[in-house]
C-alpha positions as CSV (number, residue, x, y, z in Angstrom):
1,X,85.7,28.8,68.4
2,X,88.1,26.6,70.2
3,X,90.1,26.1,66.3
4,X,90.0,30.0,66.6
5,X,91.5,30.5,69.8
6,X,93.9,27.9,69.1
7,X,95.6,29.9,66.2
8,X,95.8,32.8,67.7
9,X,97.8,31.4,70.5
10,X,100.1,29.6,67.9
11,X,100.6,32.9,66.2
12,X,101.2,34.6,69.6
13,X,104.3,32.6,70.6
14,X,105.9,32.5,67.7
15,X,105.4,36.8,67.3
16,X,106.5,37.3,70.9
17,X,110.2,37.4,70.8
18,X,109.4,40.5,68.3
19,X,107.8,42.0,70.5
20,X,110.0,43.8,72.1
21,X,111.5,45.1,69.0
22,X,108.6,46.8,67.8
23,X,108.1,48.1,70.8
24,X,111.8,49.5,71.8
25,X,112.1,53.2,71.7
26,X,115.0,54.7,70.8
27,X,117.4,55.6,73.3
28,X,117.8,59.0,74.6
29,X,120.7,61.8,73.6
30,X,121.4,61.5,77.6
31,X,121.7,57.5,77.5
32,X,123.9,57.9,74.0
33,X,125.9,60.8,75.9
34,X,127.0,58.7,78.8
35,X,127.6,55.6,77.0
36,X,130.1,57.6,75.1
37,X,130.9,58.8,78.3
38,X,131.9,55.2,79.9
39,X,133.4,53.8,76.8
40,X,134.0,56.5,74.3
41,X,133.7,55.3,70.5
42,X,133.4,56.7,66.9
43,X,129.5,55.4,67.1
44,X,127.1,58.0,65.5
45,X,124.0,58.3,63.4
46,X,125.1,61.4,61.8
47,X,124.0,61.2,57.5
48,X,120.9,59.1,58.8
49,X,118.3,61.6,59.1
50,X,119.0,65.8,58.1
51,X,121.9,66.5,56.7
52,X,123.4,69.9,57.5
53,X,126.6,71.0,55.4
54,X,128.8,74.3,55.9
55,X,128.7,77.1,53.9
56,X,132.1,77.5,53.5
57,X,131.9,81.1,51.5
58,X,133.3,83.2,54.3
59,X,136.1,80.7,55.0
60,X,137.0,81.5,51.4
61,X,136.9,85.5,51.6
62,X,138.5,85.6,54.5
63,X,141.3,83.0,53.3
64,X,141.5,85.7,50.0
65,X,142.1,88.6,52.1
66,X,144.9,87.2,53.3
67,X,146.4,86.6,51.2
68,X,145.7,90.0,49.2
69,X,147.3,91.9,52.6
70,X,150.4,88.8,52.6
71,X,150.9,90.3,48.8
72,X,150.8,93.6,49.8
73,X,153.1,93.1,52.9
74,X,156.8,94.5,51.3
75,X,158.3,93.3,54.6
76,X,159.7,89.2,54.6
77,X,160.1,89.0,58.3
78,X,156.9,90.6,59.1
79,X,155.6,87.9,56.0
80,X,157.2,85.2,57.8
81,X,156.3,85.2,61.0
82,X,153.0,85.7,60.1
83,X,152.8,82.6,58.5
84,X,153.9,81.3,61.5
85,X,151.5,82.6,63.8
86,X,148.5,81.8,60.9
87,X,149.3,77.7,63.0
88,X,148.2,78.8,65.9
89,X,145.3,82.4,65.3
90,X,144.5,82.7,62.1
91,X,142.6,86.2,63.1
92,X,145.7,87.3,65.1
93,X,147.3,86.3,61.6
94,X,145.1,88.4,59.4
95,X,145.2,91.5,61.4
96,X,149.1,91.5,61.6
97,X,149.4,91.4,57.8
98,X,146.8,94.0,57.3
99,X,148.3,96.3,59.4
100,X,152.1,95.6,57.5
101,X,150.4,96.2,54.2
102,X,149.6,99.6,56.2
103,X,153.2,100.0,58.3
104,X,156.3,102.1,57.4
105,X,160.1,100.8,58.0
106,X,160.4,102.9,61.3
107,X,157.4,100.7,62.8
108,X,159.1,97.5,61.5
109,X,160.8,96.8,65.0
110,X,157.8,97.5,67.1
111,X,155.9,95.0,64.6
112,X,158.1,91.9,64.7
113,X,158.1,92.4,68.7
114,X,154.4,92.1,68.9
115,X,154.2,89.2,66.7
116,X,156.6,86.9,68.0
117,X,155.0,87.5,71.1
118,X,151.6,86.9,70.0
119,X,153.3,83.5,68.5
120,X,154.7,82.3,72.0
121,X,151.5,83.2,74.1
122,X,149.1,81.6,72.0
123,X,152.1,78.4,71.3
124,X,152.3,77.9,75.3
125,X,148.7,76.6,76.5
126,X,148.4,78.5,79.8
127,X,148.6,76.0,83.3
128,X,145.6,75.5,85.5
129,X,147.1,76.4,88.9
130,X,145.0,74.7,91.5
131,X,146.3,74.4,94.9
132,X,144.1,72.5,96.5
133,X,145.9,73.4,100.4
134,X,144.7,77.2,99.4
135,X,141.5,76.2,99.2
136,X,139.7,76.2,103.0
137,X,136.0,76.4,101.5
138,X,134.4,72.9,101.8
139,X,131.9,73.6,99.4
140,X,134.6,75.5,96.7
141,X,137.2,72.6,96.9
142,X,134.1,70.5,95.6
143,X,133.5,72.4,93.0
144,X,136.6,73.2,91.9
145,X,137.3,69.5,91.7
146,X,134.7,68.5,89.7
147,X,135.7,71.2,87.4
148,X,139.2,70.0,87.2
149,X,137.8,66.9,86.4
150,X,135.6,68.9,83.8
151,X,138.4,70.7,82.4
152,X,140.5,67.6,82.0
153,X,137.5,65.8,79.8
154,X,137.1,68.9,77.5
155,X,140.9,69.6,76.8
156,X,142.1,65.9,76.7
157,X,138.3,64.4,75.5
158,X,136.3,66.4,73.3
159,X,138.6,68.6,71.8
160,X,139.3,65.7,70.1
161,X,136.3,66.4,67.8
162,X,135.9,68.8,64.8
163,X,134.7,72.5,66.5
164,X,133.1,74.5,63.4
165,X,134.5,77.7,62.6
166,X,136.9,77.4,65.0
167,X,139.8,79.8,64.2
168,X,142.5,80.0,67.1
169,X,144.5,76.7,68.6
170,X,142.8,75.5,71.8
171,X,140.5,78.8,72.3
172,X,137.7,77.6,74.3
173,X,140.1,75.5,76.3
174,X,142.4,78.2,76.7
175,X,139.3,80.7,77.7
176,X,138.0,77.8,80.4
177,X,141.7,77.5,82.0
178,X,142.6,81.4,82.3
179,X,138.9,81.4,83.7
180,X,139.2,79.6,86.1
181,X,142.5,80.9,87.4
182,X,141.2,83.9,87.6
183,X,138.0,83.4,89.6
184,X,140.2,81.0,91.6
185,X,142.8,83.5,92.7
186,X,140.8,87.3,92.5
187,X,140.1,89.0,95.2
188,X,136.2,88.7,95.9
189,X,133.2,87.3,98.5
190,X,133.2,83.6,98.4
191,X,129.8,83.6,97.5
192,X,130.4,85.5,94.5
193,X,133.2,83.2,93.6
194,X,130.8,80.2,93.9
195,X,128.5,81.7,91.8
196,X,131.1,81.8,89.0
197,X,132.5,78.8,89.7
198,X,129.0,77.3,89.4
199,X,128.8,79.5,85.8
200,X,131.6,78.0,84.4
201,X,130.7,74.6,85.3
202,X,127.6,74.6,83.4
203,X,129.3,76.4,80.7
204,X,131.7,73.7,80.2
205,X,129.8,70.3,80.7
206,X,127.1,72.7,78.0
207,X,129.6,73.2,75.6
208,X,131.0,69.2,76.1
209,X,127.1,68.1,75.1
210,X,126.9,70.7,71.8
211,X,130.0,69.3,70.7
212,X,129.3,65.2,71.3
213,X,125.9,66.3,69.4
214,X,127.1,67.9,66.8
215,X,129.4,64.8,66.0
216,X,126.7,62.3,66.9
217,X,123.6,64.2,64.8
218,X,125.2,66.6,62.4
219,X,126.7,65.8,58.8
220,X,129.0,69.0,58.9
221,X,132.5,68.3,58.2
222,X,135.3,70.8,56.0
223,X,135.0,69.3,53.0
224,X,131.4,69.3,52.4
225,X,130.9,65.7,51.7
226,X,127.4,64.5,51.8
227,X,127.8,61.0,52.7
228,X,129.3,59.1,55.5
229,X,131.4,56.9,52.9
230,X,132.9,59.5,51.5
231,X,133.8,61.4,54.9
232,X,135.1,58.4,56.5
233,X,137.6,57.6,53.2
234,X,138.5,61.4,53.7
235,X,139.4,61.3,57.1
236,X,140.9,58.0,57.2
237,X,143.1,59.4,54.1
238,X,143.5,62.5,55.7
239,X,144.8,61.0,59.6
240,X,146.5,58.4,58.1
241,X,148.9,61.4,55.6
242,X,149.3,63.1,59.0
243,X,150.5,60.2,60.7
244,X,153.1,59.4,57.9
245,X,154.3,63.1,58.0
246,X,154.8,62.9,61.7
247,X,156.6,59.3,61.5
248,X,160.0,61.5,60.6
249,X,159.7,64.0,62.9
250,X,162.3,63.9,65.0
251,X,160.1,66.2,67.9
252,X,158.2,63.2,68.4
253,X,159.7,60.4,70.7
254,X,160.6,56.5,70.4
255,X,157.6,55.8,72.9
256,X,154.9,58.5,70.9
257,X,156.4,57.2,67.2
258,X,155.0,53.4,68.5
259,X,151.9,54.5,70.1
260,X,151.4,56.7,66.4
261,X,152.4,53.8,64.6
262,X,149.7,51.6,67.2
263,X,147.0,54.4,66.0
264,X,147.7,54.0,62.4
265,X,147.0,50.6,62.4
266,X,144.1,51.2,63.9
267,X,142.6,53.5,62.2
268,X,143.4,51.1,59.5
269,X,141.3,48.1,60.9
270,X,138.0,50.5,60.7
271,X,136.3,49.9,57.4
272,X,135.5,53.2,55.5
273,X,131.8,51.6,54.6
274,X,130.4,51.2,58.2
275,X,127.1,53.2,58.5
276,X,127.1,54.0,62.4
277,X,131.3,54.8,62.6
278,X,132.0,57.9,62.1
279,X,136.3,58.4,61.8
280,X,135.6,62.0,61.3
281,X,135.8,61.8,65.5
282,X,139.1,62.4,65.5
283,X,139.4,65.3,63.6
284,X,140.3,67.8,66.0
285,X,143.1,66.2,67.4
286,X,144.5,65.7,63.7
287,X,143.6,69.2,62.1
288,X,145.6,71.0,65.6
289,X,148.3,69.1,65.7
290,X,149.0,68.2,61.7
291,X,149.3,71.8,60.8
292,X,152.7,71.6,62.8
293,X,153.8,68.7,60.2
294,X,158.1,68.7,59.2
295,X,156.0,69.4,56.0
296,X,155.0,72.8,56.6
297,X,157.1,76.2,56.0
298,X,160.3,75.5,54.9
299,X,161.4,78.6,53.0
300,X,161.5,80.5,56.1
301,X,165.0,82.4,57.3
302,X,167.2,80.8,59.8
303,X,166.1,82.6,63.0
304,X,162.7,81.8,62.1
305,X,163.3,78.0,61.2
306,X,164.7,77.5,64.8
307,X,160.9,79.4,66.0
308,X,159.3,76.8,64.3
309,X,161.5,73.8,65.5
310,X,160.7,75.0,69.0
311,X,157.2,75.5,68.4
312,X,157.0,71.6,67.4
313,X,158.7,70.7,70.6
314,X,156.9,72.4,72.8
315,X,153.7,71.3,70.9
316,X,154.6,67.6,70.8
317,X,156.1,67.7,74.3
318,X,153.1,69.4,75.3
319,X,150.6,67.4,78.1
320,X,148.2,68.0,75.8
321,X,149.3,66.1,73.2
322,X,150.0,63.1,74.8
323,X,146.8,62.7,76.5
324,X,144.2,63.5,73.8
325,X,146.7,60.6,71.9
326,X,146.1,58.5,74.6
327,X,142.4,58.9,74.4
328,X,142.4,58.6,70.2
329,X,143.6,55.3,70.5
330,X,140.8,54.8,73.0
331,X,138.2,55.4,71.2
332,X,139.8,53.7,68.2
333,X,140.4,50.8,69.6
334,X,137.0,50.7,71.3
335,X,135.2,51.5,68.0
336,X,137.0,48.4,66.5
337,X,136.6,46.0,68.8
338,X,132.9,46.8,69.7
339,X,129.8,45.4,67.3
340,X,128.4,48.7,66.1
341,X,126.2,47.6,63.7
342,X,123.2,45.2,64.8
């Protein structure tokens, strides 16, 4: 008995470091969430359990019928500036040419007006005009800076990551700033405007988790890969070409070309074969912003040339470019230097 109860002790210590490991549950979405959160990273488990691709049918008919109503479209300035405004809406884009395929020379002028301005409010993201000193409700200011604070995370943050179906240049950011402007500065009860406030909150910090999951869980990504492999070589390929075509641009500064050039070597250090870093993280920033590449349009007429030139400037001068940069690198850097894999 004593010979018994001996072994079993012996084979007690030396199993009790594992222990814990059999025993360690798997952390939370909210403990993954705000460690992502603290210290943002490429980190994800996406490819490891379901996998859930696009269907990427409608993409295709829709991509057709464009270009059916761009054939039918007898007009070139009407053509081009419609390609034009295909960077920033692609919607906006395809109802333009359809109605050109439909619109006779005395409508031309009427046309090309609503166009180009179409182009220039969608190019300019729209400001979020808080003053705080207008702002004599204790309980508002608070809210309104935590959404600030909000607001700042979605359009410098998680925009950052690939939004499915997604179809016109910062649109959900764009909806959450003219939002709030408005509930800010309409005329209405204070508890009314509280209540909205309080709405959009909610709607914004909802619409930040759907999108960290969706990177963190889900295998969708544009090119219908299956395997994380293969969707990191793509994206690395893919960022790294964009980076290349921007390293000419002369929109782009001294200071931005280093931090790009900083980026790119980044990106280089993360190897394609890693099972829980996902590069695909940094899609959004590179699919908005490499569709204004030097390397786009170039047949275009003079007049509309210079549109685009100024388009890229504003875009590449833009706050918003500089800061989701600034947080790129941060997750890059934090996904190389951290020890993902256990």
């Amino acid at each position: 008995m004593k010979h018994r109860n001996l072994v079993f002790l012996v084979i007690l210590c030396f199993a009790s470091p594992l222990l814990p490991q059999w025993f360690t549950k798997a952390p939370s979405f909210e403990t993954i969430w705000t460690e992502f959160q603290n210290s943002p990273s490429l980190k994800s488990e996406a490819y490891s359990k379901e996998k859930f691709p696009i269907i990427k049918e409608i993409e295709s008919r829709e991509n057709e019928e464009y270009e059916y109503y761009f054939q039918a479209c007898k007009f070139s300035e009407i053509r081009e500036l419609t390609e034009i405004l295909k960077l920033v809406s692609f919607y906006d884009a395809l109802l333009q040419i359809k109605r050109c395929s439909e619109t006779n020379k005395s409508e031309l002028s009427t046309a090309e007006k609503n166009i180009k301005k179409r182009i220039f409010d969608l190019t300019v993201f729209p400001k979020l005009e808080i003053l705080n000193s207008e702002i004599s409700n204790v309980e508002i200011l608070k809210l309104v800076r935590e959404l600030q604070t909000e607001w700042e995370k979605t359009v410098y943050v998680y925009s950052n990551f690939y939004k499915s179906h997604e179809v016109l240049f910062f649109g959900k950011e764009r909806e959450y700033t003219t939002s709030l402007n408005r509930i800010l500065y309409s005329e209405m009860p204070e508890s009314k405007r509280k209540s909205l406030l309080l709405r959009l909150l909610q709607d914004i910090k909802g619409n930040q988790r759907s999108t960290y999951q969706l990177f963190y869980y889900s295998s969708q990504n544009p090119w219908n890969l299956s395997d994380l492999p293969s969707e990191n070589t793509k994206s690395k390929t893919y960022f790294l070409d964009v980076l290349s075509s921007w390293s000419s641009d002369p929109n782009l500064t001294k200071s931005q070309l280093s931090q790009l050039n900083e980026l790119a070597n980044c990106l280089e250090k993360i190897p394609s074969e890693e099972k829980k870093i996902r590069i695909f993280g940094f899609f959004g920033f590179f699919s908005d912003y490499g569709r204004f590449s030097i390397n786009g349009p170039t047949q275009f007429q003079k007049d509309n040339l210079t549109k685009l030139q100024f388009i890229r400037k504003t875009i590449f001068q833009s706050h918003h470019f500089q800061k989701r940069l600034e947080n790129v690198m941060i997750s890059c850097k934090n996904s190389v230097g951290s020890d993902i894999e256990p």
